[in-house]
ZAMARGU-4260 file (C-alpha; in steps of 0.2 Angstrom, whole numbers, plus 5000, padded with zeros to 4 digits):
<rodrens>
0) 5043/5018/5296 | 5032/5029/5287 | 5050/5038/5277 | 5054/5019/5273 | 5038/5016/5266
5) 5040/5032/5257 | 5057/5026/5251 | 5051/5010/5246 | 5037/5018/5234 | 5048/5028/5224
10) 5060/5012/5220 | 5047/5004/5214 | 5040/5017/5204 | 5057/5018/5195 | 5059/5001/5194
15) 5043/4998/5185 | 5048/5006/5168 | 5065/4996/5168 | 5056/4980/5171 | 5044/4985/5153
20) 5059/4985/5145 | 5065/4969/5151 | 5051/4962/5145 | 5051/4970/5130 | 5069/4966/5125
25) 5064/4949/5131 | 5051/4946/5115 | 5064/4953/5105 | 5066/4939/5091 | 5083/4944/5087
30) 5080/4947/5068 | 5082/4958/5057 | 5070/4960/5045 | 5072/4971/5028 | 5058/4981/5022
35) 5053/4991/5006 | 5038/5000/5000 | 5033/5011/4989 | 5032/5030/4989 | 5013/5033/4996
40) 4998/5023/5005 | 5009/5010/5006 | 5023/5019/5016 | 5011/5028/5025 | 5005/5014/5034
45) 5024/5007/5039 | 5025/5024/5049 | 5022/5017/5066 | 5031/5005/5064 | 5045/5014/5059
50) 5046/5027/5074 | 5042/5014/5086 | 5058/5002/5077 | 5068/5019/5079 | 5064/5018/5098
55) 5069/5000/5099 | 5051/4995/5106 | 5048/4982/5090 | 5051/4963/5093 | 5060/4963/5076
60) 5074/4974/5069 | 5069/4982/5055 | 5079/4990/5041 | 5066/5000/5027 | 5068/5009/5012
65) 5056/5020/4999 | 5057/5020/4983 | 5046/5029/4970 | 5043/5013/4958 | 5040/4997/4960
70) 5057/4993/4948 | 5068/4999/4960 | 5060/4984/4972 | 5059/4971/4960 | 5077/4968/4956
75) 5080/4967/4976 | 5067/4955/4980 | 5072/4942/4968 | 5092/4943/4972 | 5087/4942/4991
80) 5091/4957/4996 | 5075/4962/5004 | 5062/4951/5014 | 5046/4960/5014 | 5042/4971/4999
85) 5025/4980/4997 | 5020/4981/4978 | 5005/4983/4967 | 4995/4965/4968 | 4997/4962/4952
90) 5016/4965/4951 | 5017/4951/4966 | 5008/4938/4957 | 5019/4941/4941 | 5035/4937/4950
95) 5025/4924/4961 | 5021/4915/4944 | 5041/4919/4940 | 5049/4913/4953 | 5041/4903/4963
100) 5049/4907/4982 | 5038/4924/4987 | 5021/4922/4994 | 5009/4935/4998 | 5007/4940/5017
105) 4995/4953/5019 | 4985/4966/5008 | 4991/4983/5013 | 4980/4995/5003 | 4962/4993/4993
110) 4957/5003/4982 | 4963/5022/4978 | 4962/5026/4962 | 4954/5042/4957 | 4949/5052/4938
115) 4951/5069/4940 | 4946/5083/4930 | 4948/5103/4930 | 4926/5104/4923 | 4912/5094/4920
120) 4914/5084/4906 | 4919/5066/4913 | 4902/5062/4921 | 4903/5042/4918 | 4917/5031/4910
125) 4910/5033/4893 | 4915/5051/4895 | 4932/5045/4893 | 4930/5039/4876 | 4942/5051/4865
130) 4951/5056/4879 | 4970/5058/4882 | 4972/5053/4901 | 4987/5053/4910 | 4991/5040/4925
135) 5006/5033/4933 | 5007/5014/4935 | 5011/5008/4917 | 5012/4989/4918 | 5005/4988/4937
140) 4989/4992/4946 | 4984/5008/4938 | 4986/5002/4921 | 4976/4987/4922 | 4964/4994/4935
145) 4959/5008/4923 | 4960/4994/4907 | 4947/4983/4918 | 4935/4998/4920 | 4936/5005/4904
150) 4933/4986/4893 | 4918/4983/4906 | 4911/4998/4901 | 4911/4994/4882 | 4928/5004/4879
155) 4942/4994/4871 | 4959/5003/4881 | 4969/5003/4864 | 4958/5012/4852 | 4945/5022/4862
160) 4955/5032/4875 | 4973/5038/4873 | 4983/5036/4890 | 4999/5044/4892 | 5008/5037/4905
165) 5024/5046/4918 | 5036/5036/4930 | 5028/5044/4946 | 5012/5050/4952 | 5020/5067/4957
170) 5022/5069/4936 | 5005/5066/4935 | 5001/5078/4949 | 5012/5093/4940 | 5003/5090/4923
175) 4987/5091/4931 | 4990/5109/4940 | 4997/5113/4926 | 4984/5111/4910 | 4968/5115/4916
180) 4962/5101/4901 | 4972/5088/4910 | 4962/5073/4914 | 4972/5061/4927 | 4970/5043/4935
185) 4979/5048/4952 | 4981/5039/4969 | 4980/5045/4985 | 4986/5053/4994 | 4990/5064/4976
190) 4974/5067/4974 | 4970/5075/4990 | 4986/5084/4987 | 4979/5093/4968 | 4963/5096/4975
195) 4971/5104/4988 | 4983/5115/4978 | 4969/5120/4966 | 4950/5119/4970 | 4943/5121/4952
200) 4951/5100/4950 | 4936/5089/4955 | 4935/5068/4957 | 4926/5064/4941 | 4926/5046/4945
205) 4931/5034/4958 | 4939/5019/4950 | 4934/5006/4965 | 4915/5011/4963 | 4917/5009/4944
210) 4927/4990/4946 | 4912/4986/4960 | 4898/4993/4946 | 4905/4979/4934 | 4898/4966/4948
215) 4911/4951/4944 | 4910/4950/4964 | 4931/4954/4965 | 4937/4967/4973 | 4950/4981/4970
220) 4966/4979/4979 | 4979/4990/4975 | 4995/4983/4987 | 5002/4968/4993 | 5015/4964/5007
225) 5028/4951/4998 | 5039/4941/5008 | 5052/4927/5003 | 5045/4912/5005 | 5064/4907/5012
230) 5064/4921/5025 | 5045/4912/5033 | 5053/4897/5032 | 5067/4903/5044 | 5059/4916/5055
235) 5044/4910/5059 | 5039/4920/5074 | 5049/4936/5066 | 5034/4932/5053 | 5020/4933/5065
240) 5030/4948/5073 | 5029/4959/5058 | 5011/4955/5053 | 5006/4959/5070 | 5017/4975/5073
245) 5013/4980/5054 | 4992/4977/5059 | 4996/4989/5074 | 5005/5002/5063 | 4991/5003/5052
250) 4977/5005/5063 | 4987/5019/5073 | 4990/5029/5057 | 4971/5026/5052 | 4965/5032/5071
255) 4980/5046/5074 | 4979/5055/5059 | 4986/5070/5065 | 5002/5063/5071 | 5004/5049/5057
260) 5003/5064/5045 | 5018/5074/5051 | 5028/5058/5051 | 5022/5055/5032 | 5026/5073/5028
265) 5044/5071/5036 | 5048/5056/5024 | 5043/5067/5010 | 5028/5058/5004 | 5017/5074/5003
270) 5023/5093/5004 | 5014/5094/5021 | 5006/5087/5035 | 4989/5092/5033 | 4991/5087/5015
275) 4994/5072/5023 | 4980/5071/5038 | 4967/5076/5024 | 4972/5063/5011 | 4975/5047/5028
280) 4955/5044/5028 | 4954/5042/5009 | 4970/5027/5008 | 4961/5013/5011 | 4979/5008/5022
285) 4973/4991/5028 | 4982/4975/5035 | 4969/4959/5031 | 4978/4943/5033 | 4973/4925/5035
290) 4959/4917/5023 | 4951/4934/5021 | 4967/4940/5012 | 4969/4927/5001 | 4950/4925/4996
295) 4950/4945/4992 | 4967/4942/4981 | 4961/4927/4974 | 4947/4935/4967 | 4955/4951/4961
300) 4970/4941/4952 | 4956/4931/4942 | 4949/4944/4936 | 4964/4953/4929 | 4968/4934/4922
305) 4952/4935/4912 | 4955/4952/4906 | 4975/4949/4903 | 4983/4933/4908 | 4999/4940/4907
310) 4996/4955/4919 | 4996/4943/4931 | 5011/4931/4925 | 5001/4920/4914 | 4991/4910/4928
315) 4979/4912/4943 | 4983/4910/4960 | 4982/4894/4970 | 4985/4892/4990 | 5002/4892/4985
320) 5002/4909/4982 | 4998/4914/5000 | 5009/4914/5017 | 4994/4910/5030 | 5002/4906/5050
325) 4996/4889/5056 | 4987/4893/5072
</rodrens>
């Protein structure tokens, strides 16, 4: 009696992983949903989500792909090639205002906008004044981040500062280490990355702080998750899927640093892991959803409209601009 009891025990032992995977191929919602994001925070907090897509634990399928400008995304978004595209806020209410058929789904990264400098010299953003400052970001969040700061600080953008900008942050990166005079607008994780590489570079100026000093009560977002209105339309619950498995993906790289970075450093987003690990805390990855979402874009999206109507497309945004699940 007792050997059949023993018997008994080790079948249900072994049976109990294959009945998890029942149910988890039973919420599977038979969809395949195409992702793209951009080379840095943005990727970084897609990484879970990726090895657990890779182990066939997500209840979507999901295809993704990383590109190092937002113009290798655009093009795919609009033709329908992609579903989900994470891109600078502002670039997302362009084509928004464009097209009419995307909406935004979720922020995915606040601000991470840095001023770095090899001295002393930029102790305030009137510093900058006759300056030459190289970002990345021409025509998307850096630019018009940086442009916000500097006319709320009395510095008109055209005739005050000189700003030279490269295709990637990595350009920016290299011309840093490089010139000792360089100063730089940089995200993360490139920043952590210089600073690491040479500890004489130190963060002159946090661009948040500077946007929050200017008190209009907005916020500084720096990335958006886009979808096709179409695609929500027809996959609901692959939707809600994403949103939840993206929340869970971003919170797991937040809390597991260690082993998020190495899956960062492996897609090439930084040199090395503990480039990586060091630079995770400093991303601001996020995944706000709901009316929290689109009260934090709403407000960020005005105020570039005040500044520069057509860095947003030429209009605000209204509710149309926002995927929010009925609950």
């Amino acid at each position: 009696m007792k050997k059949i009891l023993a018997i008994l025990m080790v079948a249900v032992l072994f049976a109990l992983p294959l009945c998890l995977a029942e149910e988890q191929a039973g919420e599977k919602t038979g969809v395949t949903v195409r992702v793209a994001s951009l080379k840095g925070p943005t990727t970084m907090g897609l990484v879970k989500l990726m090895q657990d897509n890779d182990a066939g634990t997500t209840a979507n399928e999901y295809t993704f792909q990383m590109e190092a400008t937002a113009d290798a995304i655009t093009p795919l978004l609009v033709r329908g090639e992609l579903d989900i595209a994470m891109v600078p806020c502002n670039l997302a209410a362009v084509l928004i205002n464009k097209t009419h058929d995307l909406q935004i789904a979720a922020i995915n990264t606040l601000g991470v906008l840095y001023v770095l400098e090899n001295g002393e010299s930029v102790q305030s953003v009137e510093d900058l004044r006759g300056k030459t400052i190289y970002s990345t970001g021409k025509g998307t969040t850096p630019e018009y981040a940086l442009n916000y700061v500097l006319a709320g600080n009395g510095l008109d953008p055209e005739k005050d500062v000189n700003v030279e900008y490269k295709s990637e942050a990595t350009e920016v990166a290299s011309a840093m280490l490089a010139d000792a005079s360089t100063i730089a607008v940089l995200p993360q994780p490139y920043v952590t990355a210089v600073l690491m590489q040479n500890p004489d570079v130190r963060v002159a100026l946090s661009l948040t702080e500077e946007w929050d000093k200017i008190g209009n009560g907005s916020a500084m977002i720096t990335g958006v998750a886009l979808v096709r209105s179409e695609f929500v339309q027809e996959n609901p619950e692959a939707m809600e899927a994403f949103l939840a498995e993206y929340a869970a993906s971003t919170t797991y790289v937040n809390e597991h640093p260690e082993e998020a970075a190495q899956w960062i450093a492996d897609l090439g987003i930084v040199a090395q892991a503990a480039m990586a690990q060091k630079a995770i805390p400093e991303c601001n990855i996020v995944c706000v959803t709901g009316e929290e979402m689109q009260e934090k874009v709403s407000g960020y999206i005005q105020a570039l409209y005040e500044q520069n109507p057509e860095s947003v497309g030429g209009a605000p945004a209204d509710e149309t601009f926002f995927y929010i699940a009925e609950e």
